[in-house]
Each structure stands twice: as structure tokens, then as C-alpha cells.
NUMI-535634 format. One record per atom (N, C-alpha, C): residue number from 1; residue in one letter; x, y, z. Coordinates in pm, 1 decimal. Atoms other than C-alpha are relative to their C-alpha. Last residue first. Layout:
<atoms>
NUM a X Y Z .
...
</atoms>
This chain:
<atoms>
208 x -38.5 114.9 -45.4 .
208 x 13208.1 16566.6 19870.3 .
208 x -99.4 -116.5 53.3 .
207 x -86.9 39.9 119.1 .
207 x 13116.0 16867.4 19675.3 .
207 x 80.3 -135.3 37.0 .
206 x -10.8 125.7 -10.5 .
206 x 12769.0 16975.0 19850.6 .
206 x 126.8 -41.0 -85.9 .
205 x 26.5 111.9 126.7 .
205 x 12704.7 17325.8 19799.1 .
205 x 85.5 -118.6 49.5 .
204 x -53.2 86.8 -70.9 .
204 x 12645.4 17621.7 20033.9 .
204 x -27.8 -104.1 -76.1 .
203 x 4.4 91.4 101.1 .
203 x 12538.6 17983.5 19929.2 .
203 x 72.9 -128.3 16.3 .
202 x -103.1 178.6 -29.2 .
202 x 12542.8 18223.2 20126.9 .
202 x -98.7 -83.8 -96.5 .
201 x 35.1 90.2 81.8 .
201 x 12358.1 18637.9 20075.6 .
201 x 124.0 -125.2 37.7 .
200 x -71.9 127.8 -56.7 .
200 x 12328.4 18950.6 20226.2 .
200 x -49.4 -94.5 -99.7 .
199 x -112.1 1.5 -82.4 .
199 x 12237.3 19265.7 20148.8 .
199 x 69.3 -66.3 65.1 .
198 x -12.4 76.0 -91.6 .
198 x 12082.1 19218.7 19784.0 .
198 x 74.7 93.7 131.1 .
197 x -116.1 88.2 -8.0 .
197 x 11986.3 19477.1 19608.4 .
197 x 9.0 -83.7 73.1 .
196 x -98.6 9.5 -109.5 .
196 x 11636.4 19593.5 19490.4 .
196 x 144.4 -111.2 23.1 .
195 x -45.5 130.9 -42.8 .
195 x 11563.1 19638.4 19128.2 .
195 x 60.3 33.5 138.2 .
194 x 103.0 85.3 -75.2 .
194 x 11373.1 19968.9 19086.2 .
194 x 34.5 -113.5 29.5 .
193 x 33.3 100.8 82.4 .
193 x 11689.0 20190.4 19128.0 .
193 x -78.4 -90.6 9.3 .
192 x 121.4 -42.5 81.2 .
192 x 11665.4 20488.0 19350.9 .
192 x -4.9 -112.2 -176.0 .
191 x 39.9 -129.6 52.3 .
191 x 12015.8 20473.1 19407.1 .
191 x -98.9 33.2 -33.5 .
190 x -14.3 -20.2 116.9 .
190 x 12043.0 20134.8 19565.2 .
190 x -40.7 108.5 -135.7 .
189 x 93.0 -175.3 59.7 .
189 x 12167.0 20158.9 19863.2 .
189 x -42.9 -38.3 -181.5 .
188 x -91.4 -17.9 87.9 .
188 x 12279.7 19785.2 20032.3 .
188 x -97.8 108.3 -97.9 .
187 x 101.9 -53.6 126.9 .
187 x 12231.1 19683.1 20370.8 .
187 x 18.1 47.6 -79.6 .
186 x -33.1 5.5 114.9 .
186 x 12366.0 19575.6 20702.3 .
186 x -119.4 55.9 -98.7 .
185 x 106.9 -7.4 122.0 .
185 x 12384.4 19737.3 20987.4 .
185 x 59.9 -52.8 -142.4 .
184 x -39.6 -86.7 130.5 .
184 x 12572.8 19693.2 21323.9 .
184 x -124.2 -47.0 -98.4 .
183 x 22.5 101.5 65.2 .
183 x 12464.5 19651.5 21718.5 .
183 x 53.0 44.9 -135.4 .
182 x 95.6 107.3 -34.5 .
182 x 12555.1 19720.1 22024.8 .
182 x -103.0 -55.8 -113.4 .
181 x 98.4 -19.4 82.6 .
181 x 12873.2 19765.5 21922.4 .
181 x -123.6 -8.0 24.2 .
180 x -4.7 -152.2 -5.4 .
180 x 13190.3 19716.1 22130.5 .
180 x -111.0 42.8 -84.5 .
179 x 25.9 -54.7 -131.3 .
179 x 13209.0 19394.2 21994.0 .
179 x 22.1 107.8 35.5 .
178 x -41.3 -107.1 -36.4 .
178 x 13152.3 19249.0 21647.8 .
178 x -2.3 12.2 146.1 .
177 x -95.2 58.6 -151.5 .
177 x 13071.9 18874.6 21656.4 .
177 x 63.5 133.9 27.3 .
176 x -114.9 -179.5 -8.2 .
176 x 12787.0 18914.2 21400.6 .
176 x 74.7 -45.8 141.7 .
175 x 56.4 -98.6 -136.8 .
175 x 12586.7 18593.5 21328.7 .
175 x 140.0 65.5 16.1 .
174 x -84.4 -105.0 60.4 .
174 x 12540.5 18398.7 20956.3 .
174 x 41.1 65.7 175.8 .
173 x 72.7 -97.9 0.1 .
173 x 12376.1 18075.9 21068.7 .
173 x 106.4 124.2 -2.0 .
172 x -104.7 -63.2 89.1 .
172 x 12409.5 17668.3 21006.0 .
172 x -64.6 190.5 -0.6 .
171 x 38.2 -100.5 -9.3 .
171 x 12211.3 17420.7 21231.7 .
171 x 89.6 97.5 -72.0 .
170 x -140.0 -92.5 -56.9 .
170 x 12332.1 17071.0 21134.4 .
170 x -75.3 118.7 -49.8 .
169 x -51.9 -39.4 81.3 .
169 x 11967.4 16821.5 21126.9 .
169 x 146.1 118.7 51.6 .
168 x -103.6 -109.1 -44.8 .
168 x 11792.5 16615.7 21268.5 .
168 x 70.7 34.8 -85.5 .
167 x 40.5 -60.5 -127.2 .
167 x 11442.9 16422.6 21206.5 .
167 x 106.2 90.9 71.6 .
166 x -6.7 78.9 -91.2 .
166 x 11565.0 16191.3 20938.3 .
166 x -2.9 66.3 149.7 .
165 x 53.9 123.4 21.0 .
165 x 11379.4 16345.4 20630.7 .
165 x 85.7 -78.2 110.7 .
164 x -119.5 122.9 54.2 .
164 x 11477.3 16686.2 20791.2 .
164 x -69.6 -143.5 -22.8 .
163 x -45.8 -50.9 141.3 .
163 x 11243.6 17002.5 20760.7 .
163 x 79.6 -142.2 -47.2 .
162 x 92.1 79.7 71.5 .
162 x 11099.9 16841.6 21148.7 .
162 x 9.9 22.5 -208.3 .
161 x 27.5 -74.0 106.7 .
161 x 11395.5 16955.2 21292.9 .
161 x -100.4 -67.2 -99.5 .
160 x 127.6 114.1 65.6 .
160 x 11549.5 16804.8 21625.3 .
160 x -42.5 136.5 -103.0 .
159 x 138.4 -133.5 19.4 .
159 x 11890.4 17003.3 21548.9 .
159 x -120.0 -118.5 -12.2 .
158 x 38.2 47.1 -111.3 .
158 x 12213.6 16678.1 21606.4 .
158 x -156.1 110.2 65.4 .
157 x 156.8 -7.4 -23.9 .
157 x 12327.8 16640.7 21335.1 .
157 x -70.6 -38.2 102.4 .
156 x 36.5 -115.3 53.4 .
156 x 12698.9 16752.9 21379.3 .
156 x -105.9 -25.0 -7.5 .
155 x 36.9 -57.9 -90.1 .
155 x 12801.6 16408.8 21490.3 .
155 x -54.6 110.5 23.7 .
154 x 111.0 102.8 -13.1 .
154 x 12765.6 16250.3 21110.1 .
154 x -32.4 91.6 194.9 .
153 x 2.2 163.7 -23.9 .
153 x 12986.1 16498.5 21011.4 .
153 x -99.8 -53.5 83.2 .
152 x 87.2 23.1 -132.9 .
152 x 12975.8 16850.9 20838.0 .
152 x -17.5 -149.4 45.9 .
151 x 57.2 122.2 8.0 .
151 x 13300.0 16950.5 20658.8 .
151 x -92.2 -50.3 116.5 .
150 x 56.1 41.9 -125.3 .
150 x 13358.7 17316.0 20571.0 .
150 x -26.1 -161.9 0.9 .
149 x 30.3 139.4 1.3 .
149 x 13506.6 17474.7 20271.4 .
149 x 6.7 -12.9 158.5 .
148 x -73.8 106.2 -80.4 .
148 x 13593.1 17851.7 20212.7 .
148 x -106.5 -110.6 -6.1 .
147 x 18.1 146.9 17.5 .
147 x 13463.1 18138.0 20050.6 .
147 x 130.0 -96.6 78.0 .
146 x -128.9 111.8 -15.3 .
146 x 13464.3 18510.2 20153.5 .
146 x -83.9 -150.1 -47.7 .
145 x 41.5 175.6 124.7 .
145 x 13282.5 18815.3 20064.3 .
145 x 113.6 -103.6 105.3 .
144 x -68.6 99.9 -48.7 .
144 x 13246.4 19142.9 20239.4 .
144 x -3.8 -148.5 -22.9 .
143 x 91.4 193.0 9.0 .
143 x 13086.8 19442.4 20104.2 .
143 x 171.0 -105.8 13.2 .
142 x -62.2 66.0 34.3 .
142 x 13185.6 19793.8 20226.6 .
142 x -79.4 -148.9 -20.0 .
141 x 53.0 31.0 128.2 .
141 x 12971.6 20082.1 20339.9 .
141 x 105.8 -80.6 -46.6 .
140 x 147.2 6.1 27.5 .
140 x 13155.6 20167.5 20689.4 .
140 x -4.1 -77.9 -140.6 .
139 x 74.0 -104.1 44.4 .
139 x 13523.6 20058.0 20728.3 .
139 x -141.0 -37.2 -30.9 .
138 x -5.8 -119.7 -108.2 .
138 x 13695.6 19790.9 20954.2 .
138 x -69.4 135.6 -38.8 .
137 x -90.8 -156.5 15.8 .
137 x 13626.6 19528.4 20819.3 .
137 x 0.8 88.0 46.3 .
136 x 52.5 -127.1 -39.1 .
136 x 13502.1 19184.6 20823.7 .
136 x 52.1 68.2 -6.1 .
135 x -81.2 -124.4 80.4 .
135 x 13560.0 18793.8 20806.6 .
135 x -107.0 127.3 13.7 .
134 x 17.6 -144.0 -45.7 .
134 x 13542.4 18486.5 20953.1 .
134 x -2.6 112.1 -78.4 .
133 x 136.5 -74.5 81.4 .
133 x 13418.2 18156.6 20750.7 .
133 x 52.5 142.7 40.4 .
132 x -78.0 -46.0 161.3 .
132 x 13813.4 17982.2 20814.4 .
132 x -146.2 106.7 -105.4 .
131 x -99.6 -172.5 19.5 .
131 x 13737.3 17988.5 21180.6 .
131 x 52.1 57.5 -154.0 .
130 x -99.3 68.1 96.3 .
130 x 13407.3 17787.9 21169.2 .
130 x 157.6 122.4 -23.5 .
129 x 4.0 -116.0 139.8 .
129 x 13209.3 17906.2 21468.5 .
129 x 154.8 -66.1 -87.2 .
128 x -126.1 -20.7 40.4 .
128 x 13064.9 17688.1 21723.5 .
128 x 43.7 71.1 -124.9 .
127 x -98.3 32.0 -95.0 .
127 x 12778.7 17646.7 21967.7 .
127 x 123.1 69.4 -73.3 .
126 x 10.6 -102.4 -87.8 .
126 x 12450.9 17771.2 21756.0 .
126 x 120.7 -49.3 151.0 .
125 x 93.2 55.4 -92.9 .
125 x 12423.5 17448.9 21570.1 .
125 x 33.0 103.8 117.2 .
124 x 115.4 119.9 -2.1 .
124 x 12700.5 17593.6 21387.9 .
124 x -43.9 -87.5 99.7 .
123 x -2.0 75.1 -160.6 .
123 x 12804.6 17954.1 21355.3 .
123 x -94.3 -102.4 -46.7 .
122 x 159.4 116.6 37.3 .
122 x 12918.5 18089.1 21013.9 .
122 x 30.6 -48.6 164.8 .
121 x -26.4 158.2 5.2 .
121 x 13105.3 18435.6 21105.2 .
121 x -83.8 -119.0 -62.1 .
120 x 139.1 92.1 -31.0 .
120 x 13034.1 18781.1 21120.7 .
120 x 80.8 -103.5 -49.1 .
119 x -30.7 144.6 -10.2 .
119 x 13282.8 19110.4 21219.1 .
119 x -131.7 -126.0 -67.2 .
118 x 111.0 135.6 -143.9 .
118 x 13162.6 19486.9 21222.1 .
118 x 55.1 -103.8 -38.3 .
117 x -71.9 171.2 -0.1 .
117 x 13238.4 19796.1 21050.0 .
117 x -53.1 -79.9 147.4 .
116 x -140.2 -75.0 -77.6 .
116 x 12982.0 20025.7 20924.3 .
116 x 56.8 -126.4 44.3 .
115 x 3.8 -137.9 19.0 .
115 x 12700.0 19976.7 20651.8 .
115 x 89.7 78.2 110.4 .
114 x -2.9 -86.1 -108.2 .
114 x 12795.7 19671.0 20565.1 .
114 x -6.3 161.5 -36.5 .
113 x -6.2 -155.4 23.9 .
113 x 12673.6 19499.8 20267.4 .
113 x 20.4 31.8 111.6 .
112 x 123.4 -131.7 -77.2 .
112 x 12713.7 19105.5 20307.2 .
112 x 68.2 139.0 -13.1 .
111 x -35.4 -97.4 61.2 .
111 x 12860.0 18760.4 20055.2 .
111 x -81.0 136.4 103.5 .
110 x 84.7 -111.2 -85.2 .
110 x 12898.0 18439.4 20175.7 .
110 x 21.0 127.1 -65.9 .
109 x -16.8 -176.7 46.8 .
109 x 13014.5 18180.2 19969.9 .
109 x -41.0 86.3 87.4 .
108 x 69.1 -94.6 -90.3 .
108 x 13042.8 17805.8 20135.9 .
108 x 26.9 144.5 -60.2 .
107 x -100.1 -143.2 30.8 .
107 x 13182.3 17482.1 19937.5 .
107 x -106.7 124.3 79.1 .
106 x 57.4 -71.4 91.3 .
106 x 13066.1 17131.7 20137.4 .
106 x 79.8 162.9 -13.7 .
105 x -45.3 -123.9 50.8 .
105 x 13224.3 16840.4 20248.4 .
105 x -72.5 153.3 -23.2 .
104 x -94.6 14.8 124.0 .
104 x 13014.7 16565.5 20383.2 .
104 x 44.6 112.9 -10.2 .
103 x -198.8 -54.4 20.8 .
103 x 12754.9 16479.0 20607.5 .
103 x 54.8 -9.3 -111.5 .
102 x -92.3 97.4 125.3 .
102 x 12414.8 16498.9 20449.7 .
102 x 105.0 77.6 74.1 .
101 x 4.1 127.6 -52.6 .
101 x 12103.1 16660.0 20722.8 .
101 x 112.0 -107.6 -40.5 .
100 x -37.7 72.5 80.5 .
100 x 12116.6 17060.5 20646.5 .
100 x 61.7 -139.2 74.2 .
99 x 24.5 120.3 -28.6 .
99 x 11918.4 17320.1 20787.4 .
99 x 111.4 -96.2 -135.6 .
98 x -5.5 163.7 104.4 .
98 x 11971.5 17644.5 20729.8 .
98 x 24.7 -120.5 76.8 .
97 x -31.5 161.2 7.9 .
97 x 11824.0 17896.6 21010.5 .
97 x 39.0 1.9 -122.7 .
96 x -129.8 -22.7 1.2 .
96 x 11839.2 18288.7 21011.9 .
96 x 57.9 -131.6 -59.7 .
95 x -45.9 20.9 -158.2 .
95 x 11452.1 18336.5 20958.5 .
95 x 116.7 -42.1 -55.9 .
94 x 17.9 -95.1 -108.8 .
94 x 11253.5 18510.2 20680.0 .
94 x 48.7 -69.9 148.0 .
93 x -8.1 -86.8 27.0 .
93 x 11190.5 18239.8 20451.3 .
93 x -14.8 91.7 122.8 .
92 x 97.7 -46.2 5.7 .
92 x 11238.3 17901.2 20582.4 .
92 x -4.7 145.5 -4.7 .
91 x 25.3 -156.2 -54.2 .
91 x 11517.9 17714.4 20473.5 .
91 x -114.0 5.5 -2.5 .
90 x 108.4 -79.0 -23.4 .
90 x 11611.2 17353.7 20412.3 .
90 x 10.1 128.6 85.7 .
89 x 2.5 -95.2 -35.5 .
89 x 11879.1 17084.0 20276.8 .
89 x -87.8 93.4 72.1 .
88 x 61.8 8.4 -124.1 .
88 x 11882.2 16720.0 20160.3 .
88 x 53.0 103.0 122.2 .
87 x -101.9 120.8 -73.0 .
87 x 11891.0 16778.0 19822.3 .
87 x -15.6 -14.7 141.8 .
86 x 59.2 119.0 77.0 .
86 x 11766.1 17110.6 19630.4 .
86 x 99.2 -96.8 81.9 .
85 x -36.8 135.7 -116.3 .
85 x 11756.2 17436.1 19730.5 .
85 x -50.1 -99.8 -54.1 .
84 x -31.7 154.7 16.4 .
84 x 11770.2 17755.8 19500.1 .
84 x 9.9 -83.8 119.5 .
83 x -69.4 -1.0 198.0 .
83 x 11694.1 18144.4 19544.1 .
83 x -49.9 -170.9 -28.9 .
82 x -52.9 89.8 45.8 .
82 x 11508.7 18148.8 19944.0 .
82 x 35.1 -5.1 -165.8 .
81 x 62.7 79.5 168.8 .
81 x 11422.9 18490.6 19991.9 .
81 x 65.0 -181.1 -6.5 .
80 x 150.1 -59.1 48.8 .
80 x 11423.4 18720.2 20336.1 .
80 x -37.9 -101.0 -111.0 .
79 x -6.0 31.8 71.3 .
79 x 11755.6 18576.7 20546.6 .
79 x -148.0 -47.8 -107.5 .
78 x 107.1 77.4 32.2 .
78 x 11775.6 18693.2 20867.1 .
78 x 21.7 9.2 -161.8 .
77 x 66.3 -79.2 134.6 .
77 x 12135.0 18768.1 20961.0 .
77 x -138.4 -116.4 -6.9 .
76 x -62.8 104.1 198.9 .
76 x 12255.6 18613.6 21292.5 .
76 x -112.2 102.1 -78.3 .
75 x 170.1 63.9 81.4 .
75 x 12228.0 18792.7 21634.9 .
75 x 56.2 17.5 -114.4 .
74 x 78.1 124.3 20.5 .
74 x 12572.1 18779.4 21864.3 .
74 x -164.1 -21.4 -52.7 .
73 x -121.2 75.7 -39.7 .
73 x 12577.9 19138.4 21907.7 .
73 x -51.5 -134.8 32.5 .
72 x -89.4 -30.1 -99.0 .
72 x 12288.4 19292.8 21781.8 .
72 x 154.3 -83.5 -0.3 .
71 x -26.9 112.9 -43.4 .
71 x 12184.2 19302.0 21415.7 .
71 x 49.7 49.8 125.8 .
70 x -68.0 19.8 -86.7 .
70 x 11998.8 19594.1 21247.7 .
70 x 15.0 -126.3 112.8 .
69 x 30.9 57.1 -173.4 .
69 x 11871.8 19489.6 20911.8 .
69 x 69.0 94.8 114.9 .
68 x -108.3 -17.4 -68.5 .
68 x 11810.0 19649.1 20569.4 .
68 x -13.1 -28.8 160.1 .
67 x 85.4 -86.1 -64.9 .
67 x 11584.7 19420.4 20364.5 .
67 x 118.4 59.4 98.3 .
66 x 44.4 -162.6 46.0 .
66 x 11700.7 19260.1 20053.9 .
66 x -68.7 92.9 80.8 .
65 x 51.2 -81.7 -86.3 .
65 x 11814.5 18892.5 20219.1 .
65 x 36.0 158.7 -83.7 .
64 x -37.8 -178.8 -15.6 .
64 x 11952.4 18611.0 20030.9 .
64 x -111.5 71.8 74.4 .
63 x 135.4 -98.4 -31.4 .
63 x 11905.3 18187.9 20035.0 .
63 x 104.2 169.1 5.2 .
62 x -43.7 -169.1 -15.0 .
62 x 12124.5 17985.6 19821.4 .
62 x -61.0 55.7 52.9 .
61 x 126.9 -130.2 -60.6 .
61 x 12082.9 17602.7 19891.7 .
61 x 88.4 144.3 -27.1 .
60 x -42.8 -180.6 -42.5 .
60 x 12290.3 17288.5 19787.9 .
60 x -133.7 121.2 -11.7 .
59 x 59.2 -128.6 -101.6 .
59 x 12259.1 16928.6 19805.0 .
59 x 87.8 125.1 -18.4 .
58 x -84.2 -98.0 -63.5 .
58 x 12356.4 16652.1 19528.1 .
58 x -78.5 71.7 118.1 .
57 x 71.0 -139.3 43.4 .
57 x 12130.2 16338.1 19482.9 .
57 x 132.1 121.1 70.4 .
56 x 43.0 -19.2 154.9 .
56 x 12267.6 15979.5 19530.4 .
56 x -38.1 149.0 -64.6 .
55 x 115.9 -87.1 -13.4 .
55 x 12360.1 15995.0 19930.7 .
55 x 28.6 46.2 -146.1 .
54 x -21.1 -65.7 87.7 .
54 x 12661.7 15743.4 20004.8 .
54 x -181.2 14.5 -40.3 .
53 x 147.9 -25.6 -18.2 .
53 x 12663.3 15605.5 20403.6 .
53 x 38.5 95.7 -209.5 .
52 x 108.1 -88.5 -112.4 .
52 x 13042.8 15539.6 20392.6 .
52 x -97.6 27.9 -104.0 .
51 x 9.3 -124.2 132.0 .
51 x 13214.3 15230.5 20190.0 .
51 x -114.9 73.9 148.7 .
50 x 114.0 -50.0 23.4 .
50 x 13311.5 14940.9 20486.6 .
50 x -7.3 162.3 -48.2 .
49 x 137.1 -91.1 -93.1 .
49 x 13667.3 14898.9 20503.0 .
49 x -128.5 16.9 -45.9 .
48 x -28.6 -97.7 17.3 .
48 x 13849.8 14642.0 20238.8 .
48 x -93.8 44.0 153.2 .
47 x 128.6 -70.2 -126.7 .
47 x 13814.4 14269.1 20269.3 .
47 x 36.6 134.8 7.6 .
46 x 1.1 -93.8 -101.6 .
46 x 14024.2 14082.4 20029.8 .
46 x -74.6 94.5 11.4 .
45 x 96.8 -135.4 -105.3 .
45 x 13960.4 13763.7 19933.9 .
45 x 63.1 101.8 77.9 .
44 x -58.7 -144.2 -57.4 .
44 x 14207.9 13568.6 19704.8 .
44 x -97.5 81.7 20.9 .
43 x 84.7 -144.0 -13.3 .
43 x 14115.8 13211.2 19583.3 .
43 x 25.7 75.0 73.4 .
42 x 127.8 10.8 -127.7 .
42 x 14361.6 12974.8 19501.4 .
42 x -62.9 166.5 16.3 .
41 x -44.1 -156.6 -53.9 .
41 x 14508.3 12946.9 19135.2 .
41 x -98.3 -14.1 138.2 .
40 x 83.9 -76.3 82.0 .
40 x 14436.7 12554.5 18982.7 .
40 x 56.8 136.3 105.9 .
39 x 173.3 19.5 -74.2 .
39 x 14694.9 12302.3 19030.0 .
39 x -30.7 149.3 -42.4 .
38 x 20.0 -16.6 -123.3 .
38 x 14940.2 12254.7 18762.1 .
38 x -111.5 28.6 74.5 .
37 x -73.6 54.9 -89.6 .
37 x 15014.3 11927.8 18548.8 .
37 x -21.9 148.2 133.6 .
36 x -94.4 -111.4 -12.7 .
36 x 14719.1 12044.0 18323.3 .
36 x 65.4 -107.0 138.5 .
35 x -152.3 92.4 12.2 .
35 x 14502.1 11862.6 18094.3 .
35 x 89.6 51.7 94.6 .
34 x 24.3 122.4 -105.0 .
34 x 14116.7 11976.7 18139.0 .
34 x 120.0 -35.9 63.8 .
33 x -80.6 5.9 -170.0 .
33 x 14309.0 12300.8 18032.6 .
33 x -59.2 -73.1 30.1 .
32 x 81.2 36.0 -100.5 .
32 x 14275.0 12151.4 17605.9 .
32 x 57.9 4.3 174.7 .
31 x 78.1 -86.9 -31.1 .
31 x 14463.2 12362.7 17428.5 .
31 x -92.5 -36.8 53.9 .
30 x -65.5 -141.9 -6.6 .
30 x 14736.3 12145.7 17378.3 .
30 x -42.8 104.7 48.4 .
29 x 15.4 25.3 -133.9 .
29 x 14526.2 11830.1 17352.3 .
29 x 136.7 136.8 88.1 .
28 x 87.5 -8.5 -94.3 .
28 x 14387.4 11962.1 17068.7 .
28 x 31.6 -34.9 130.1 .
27 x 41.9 -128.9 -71.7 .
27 x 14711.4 12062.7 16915.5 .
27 x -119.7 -8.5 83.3 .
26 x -96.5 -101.9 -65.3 .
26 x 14842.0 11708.1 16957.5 .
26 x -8.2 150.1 9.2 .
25 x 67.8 -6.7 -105.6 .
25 x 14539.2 11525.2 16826.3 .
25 x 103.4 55.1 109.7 .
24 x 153.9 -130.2 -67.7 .
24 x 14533.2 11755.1 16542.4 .
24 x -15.8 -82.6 137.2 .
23 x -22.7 -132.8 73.1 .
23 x 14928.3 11604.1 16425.4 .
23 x -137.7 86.9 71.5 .
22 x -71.6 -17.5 -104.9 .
22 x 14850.1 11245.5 16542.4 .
22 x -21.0 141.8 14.3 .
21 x 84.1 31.1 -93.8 .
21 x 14546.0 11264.3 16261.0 .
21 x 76.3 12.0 143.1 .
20 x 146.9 -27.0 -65.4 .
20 x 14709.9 11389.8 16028.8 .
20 x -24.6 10.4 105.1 .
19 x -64.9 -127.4 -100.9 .
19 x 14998.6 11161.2 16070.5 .
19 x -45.0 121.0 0.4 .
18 x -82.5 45.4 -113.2 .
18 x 14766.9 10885.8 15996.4 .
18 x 93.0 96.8 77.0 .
17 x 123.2 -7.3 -40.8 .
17 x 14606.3 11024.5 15644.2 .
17 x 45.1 14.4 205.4 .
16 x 39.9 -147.8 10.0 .
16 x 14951.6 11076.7 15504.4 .
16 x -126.0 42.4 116.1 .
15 x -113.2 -89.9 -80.2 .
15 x 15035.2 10742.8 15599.0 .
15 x -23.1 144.6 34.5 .
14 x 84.2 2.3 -77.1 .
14 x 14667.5 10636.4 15429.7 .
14 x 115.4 -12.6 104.1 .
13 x 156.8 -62.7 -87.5 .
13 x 14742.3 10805.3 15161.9 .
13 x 7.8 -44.3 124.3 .
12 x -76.0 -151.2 -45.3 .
12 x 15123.9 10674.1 15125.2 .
12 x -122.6 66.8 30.0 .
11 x -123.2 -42.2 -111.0 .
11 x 14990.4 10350.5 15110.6 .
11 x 79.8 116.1 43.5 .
10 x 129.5 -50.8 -88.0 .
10 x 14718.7 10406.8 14839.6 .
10 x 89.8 -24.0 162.5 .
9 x 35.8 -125.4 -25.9 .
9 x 15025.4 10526.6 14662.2 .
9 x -102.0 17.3 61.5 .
8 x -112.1 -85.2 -67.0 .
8 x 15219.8 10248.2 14668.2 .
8 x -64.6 100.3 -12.6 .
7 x -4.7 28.5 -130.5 .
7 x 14934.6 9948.3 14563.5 .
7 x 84.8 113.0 103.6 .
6 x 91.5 -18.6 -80.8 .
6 x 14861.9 10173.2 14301.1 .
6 x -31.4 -65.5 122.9 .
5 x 28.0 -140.8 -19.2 .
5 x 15199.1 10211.3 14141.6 .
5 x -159.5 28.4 95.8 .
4 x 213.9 -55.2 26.5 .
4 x 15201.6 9815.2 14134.6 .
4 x 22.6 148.0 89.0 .
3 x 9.8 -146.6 -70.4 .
3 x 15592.0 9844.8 13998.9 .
3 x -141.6 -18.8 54.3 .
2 x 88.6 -62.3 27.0 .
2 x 15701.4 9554.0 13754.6 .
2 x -23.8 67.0 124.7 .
1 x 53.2 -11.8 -137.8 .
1 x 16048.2 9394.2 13713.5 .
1 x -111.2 102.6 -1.5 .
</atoms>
């Protein structure tokens, strides 16, 4: 009995060949998502609050004062040098004003030489006084610091002010609330040293 070995093995090729071919068209259609029994994901909008007015550039200003003043009651520190300003801020040398047009947060230093005691505050737009700026003492020659945070808002500009790229601006000013006084002094000795000192000085920076 004879065997055709080559009729049986081109038969098993082209078995071989055949399930193959099932074999790739079962992973392709595997990974093909044309194919899919489910429906597709529905679309999900959600609508948040409108993002506030956001202002690209920081703001902050240092102005100081090296001249010794007398202040009355209720009159603000003048303020002799502008240091730094940058953003949407403004001083003019030798007057009490800052100007500043960007609601938002901002950090606040103050720093003044008394030469007897007395009270001062930040007053803004010449109506209201921030209660967390107060501060003062009760003895002569003393310096008086404080920091605190303030937030100026969109109702706050309200200074026509031609310094401001939108024509108003939040009035911002050092002023003595002592009473019983008619007026106090600031200013700061400096022994016959040629660098003069400061006797006042704020500093107001943008952090929100």
C-alpha cells in the first residue's frame, strides 16, 4: 500500500494556511471599535462660574519720606521719594496719595519714626480706615512697624485719576488719628551721619 506524502502535506499547508487566516481575522476584529455592541459615551458639559477680570503683570510700589514732618490731626504723611513701582500703581513725589487701579489682595508694610506718641492708620479713598493697619505708641522717639493684608475690590475704584490706565483709581494714605494733639512729629536723627534716614515708609504688593 503506497502513501502520496506530497499529496498530505500540501494539505496540511494549506490547513495550516486557513487557520491563520481565521486566527488574524479574530484579533483584528477585536480591536477594531467600528464593532461595538455599546453606544458611544454622551457628552458632559459643565459650566463653571465666570474666571475674574485676571491682570498678567504684578503691582507693587514703595514710596519713603526723609524729611521731618509735622502732621495735624487727621493729615496723612507726605511721602518725599518714590523707591519701586511697577504694575498698575502710582505716586507722585512729595504728596500723600497712592494710587492703585487692580482689585485684589495685597501685602502692606508700613514702617514711621515718631518723635512723640501718636496713632496712624491706612485710610482709603479718604472715607475709611483699615482696622488691622492701626498702630502707635505711647512713647516719644520710637519706630512703629506693622504688616497686614488688605483686599481692594472692584467698588473701591472709585478716585477720578488721570495716573490710572482706566481713569479711577483706590486712594490709599498714611494719616494720624492721634487726638488731643494738635499735631505730632515724625522723623528720624541721624547723628550727624551723611546718609539720611528714612521717617516713613509703605510698601504694598500685589499677592492675589
Amino acid at each position: 500500500m503506497s502513501t502520496d506524502f506530497t499529496e498530505f502535506n500540501e494539505t496540511n499547508d494549506l490547513n495550516e494556511i486557513n487557520e491563520n487566516v481565521r486566527i488574524s481575522e479574530i484579533i483584528e476584529t477585536a480591536y477594531d471599535t467600528s464593532i461595538s455592541d455599546c453606544p458611544p459615551d454622551p457628552q458632559i458639559v459643565v459650566e463653571g462660574p465666570t474666571a475674574p477680570t485676571i491682570y498678567t503683570i504684578p503691582t507693587f510700589i514703595n514710596v519713603y519720606s526723609i524729611s521731618e514732618q509735622k502732621i495735624a490731626e487727621n493729615g496723612c504723611i507726605l511721602f518725599d521719594n518714590t523707591n519701586s513701582l511697577y504694575g498698575n500703581c502710582s505716586h507722585i513725589p512729595n504728596t500723600s496719595e497712592i494710587y492703585i487701579w487692580k482689585p485684589g489682595f495685597y501685602s502692606v508694610y508700613i514702617s514711621i519714626f515718631l518723635a512723640n506718641s501718636c496713632q496712624f492708620s491706612l485710610l482709603k479713598n479718604s472715607l475709611y480706615t483699615s482696622p488691622a493697619s492701626v498702630v502707635g505708641s505711647f512713647h516719644s522717639s520710637s519706630q512703629n512697624t506693622n504688616y497686614f493684608i488688605i483686599q481692594l475690590k472692584d467698588d473701591d475704584m472709585i478716585i477720578p485719576t488721570e495716573l490710572s490706565s482706566t481713569g479711577y483709581a483706590c486712594k490709599l494714605q498714611l494719616v494720624n488719628n492721634t487726638i488731643n494733639n494738635p499735631y505730632v512729629s515724625i522723623g528720624s536723627y541721624n547723628y550727624g551721619n551723611k546718609i539720611p534716614q528714612i521717617s516713613a515708609s509703605i510698601t504694598i504688593q500685589s499677592i492675589l
